[in-house]
Structure formats: structure tokens, C-alpha cells
C-alpha angles and dihedrals in degrees: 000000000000136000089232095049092043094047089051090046088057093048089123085224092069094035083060104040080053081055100051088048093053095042085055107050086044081070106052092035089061090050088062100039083046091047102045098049094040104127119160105204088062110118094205089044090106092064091047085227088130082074101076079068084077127094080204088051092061098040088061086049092055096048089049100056090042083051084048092062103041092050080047086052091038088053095058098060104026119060100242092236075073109034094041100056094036080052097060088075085102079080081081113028090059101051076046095056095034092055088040111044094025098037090231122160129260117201131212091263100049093055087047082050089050087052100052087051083052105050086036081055083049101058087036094051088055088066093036085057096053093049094056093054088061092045 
């Protein structure tokens, strides 16, 4: 691989937008594998330990744990009073993908709520912009 490929691959920007999708699609991924393994009449159903059953269960492990290390990568180069807040934008792209790939509702207050995430990642993003000038 290249120097170039792999610098671009450490921009903690990226390192963090790679987070926010993982963490993401952890999400969704543990609502499948949830779903598809929910039986009542198990007596072990409370602990959610039928789910490791799920194919869907592990991929969102695994995502998890990939999310884990590229907040972990994003850390060492963003101050967290950065990267924390930039990366909350999970707060919108769940309720998105869960209205979008399981079909669930989203009711007038959440998208209000969803808005309110959006314009607070707007103000945020102004400071962020001027810190990655200076990195």
C-alpha cells in the first residue's frame, strides 16, 4: 500500500466518520439478530444471551469492536471535546436506518429530536472547522 493511501486512511475525520458508520450498523445489525432469535418461552430470553445464536448478533459484535478502534485511532489525534460531540451524530443516523432498513416509525418528536441533534452538530462542527485548520 502506499504512504499516501495509508495517511489518508489515519485523517481522524475519516477515522471517525468509519466509526459513526460502524457504530451504526452495530446497531441495526443487533435489532435482527434480536428480532430473529426473540422467543418467549425461553427461560434464558431476559439476559438476551439467545442472541449469540444470530448470525446478525455477531456481525454487530464485530462492528462494535471495529467502531471501538477507530474511535480509539480518532482519540489520538482530535481532542474528545471534538470528536465526542461530531460523533453523536449516530443519534441520527439510527432512528434513519431504522426507519429506512426495518420499516419502524418515527414520530413527530423524535424528528424534532433529530433536528435539535442536527442544528446542536452544526454549532459544534464551526469550532471543529477551525481546529482542523490548526492540525
Amino acid at each position: 500500500m502506499s504512504r499516501t493511501f495509508l495517511r489518508r486512511l489515519a485523517n481522524p475525520w475519516l477515522q471517525l466518520t468509519i466509526c459513526v458508520l460502524l457504530a451504526t450498523a452495530a446497531e441495526i445489525f443487533l435489532k435482527l439478530g434480536a428480532e430473529a432469535t426473540a422467543d418467549s418461552t425461553n427461560s434464558w430470553s431476559w439476559t438476551g444471551l439467545p442472541g449469540l445464536r444470530s448470525g446478525w448478533v455477531w456481525c454487530g459484535i464485530i462492528a462494535s469492536v471495529i467502531s471501538l478502534f477507530n474511535w480509539l485511532a480518532t482519540l489520538k489525534k482530535l481532542p474528545l471535546t471534538v470528536a465526542f460531540p461530531v460523533g453523536n451524530v449516530v443519534h441520527i443516523l439510527v432512528p434513519l436506518s431504522s426507519w429506512i432498513f426495518l420499516g419502524e416509525a418515527i414520530l413527530p418528536e423524535r424528528w424534532i429530536g433529530i433536528t435539535l441533534v442536527l442544528i446542536g452538530l452544526m454549532i459544534i462542527a464551526q469550532p471543529a472547522a477551525r481546529l482542523e485548520e490548526k492540525l
